[in-house]
C-alpha positions as CSV (number, residue, x, y, z in Angstrom):
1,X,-16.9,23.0,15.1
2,X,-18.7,22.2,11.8
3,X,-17.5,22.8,8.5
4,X,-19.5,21.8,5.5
5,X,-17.9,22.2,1.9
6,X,-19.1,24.3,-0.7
7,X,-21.3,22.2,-2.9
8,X,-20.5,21.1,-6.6
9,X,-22.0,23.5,-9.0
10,X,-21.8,21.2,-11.7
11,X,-19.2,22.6,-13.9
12,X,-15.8,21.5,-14.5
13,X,-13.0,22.9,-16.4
14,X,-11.4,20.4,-18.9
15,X,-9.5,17.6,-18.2
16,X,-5.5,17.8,-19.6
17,X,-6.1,14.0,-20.0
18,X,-7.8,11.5,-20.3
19,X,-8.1,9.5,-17.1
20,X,-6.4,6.3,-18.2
21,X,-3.8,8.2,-19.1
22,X,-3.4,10.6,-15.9
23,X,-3.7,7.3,-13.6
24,X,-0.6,5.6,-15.9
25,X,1.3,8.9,-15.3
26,X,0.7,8.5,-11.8
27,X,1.5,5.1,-11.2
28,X,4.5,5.9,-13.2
29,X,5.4,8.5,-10.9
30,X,5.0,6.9,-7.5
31,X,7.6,4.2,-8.9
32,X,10.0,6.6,-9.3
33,X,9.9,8.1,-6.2
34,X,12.9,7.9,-4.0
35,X,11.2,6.5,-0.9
36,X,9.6,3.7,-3.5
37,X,12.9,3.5,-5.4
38,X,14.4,2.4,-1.2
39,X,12.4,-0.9,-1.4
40,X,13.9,-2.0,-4.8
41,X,17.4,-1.2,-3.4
42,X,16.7,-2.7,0.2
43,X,13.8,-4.9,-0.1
44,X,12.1,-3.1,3.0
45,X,10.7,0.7,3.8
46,X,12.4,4.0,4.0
47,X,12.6,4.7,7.4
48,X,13.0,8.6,6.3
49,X,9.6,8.6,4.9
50,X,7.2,9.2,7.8
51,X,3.7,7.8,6.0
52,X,5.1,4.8,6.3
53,X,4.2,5.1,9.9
54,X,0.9,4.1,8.5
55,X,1.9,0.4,7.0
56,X,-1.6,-1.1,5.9
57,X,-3.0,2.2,4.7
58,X,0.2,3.4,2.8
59,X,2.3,-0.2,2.2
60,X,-1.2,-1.6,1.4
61,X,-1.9,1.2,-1.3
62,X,1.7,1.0,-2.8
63,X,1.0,-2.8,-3.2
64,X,-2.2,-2.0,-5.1
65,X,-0.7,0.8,-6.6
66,X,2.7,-1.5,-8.0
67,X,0.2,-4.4,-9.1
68,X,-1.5,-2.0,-11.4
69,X,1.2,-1.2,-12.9
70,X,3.0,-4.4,-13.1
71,X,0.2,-5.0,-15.5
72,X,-0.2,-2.0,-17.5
73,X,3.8,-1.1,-17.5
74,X,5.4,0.7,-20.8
75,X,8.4,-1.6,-20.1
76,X,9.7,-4.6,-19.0
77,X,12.3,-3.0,-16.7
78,X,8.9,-1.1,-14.9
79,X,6.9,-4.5,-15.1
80,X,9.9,-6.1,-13.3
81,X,10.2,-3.2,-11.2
82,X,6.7,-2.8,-9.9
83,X,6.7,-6.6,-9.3
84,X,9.1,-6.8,-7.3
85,X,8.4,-4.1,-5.2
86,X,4.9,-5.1,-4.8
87,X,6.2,-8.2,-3.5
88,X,8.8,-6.7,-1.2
89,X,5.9,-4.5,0.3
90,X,3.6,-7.7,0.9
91,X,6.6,-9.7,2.4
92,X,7.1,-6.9,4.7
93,X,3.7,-6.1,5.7
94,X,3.1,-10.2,6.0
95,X,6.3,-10.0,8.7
96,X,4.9,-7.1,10.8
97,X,1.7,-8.3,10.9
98,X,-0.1,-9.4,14.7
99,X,0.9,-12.7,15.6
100,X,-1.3,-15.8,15.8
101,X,-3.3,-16.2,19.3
102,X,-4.0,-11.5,19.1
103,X,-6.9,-10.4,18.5
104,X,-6.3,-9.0,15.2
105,X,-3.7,-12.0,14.1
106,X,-2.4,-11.7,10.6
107,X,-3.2,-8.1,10.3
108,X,-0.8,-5.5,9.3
109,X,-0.6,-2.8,11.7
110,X,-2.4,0.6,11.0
111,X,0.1,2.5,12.6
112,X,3.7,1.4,13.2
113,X,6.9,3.6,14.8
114,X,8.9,2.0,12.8
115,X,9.9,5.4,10.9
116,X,12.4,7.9,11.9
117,X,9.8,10.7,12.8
118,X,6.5,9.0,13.4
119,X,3.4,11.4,13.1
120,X,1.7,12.5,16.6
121,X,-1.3,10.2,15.1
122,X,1.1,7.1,14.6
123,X,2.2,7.8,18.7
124,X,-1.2,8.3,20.2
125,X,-2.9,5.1,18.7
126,X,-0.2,2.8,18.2
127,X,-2.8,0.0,19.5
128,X,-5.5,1.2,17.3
129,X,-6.3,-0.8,14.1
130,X,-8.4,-0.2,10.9
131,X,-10.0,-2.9,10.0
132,X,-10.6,-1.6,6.3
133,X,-7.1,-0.9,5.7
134,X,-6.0,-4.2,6.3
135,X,-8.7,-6.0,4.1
136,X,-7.3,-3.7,1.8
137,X,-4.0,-5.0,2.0
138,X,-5.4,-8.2,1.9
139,X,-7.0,-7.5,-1.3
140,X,-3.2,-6.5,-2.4
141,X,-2.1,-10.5,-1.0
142,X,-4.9,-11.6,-3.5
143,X,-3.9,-9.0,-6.6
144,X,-0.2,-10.5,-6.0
145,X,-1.3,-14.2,-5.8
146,X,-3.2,-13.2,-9.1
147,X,0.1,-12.1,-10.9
148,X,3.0,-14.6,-9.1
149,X,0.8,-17.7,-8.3
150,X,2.7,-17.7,-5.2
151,X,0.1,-19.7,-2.9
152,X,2.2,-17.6,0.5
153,X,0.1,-14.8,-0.6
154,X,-3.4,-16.6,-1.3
155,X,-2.2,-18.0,2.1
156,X,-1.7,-14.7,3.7
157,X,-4.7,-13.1,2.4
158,X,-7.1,-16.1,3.8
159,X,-5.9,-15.6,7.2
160,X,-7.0,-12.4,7.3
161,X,-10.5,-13.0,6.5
162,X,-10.6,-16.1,8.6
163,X,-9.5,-13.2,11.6
């Protein structure tokens, strides 16, 4: 089967905002989701939300998505907030990752079962790995070293690119 999309014609009705502004509102928004709200109450993932059965795609995003806001926050309590989830989403995917001596050591898993109702995608390729989602979350270990200093995730971030 082939699909091929219709193609752009070029025309675009007008934004509501600007972009800046819609990206803050959505930044805004994933911290106050519940299953983002879990990790400030817990420190680790909620196992009722089933993307997290993709940790270095979705974990790695949220860590990217939390650093940007950390630094462009309205508050302090959200610039605190985003912080410390960010870091609670890199300590977790650092503690999941493959262990020295794999073949993919210090990578955070693509897909993890880990979740309460794992997709069908997570089940089938459980042993499967990305390799651009976890540079991506190694690019989140390098935002977070930027903003904490904190040479574990400088630390974490180097392994992967020495793998």
């Amino acid at each position: 089967a082939f699909y091929r999309s219709p193609s752009f014609s070029g025309e675009a009705p007008a934004h509501g905002l600007p972009f800046r502004d819609a990206g803050r509102r959505g930044l805004r928004a994933i911290l106050e989701a519940p299953h983002v709200q879990h990790w400030l109450e817990t420190g680790k993932p909620d196992p009722a939300y089933p993307r997290y059965c993709y940790p270095a795609k979705v974990m790695g995003g949220l860590l990217r998505g939390m650093i940007a806001l950390s630094q462009d926050a309205d508050t302090d309590e959200q610039k605190q907030q985003a912080g410390k989830i960010a870091a609670s989403v890199a300590d977790y995917l650092i503690s999941i990752s493959f262990k020295p001596g794999t073949p993919f050591e210090f990578f955070p898993p693509t897909y993890s079962l880990a979740v309460n109702h794992p997709t069908s995608a997570a089940s089938d390729s459980i042993d499967t790995v990305m390799v651009a989602a976890a540079c991506d979350a190694a690019f989140g270990y390098l935002d977070l070293f930027d903003l904490t200093k904190n040479q574990h995730y400088l630390d974490a971030a180097r392994k992967i690119a020495s793998t």
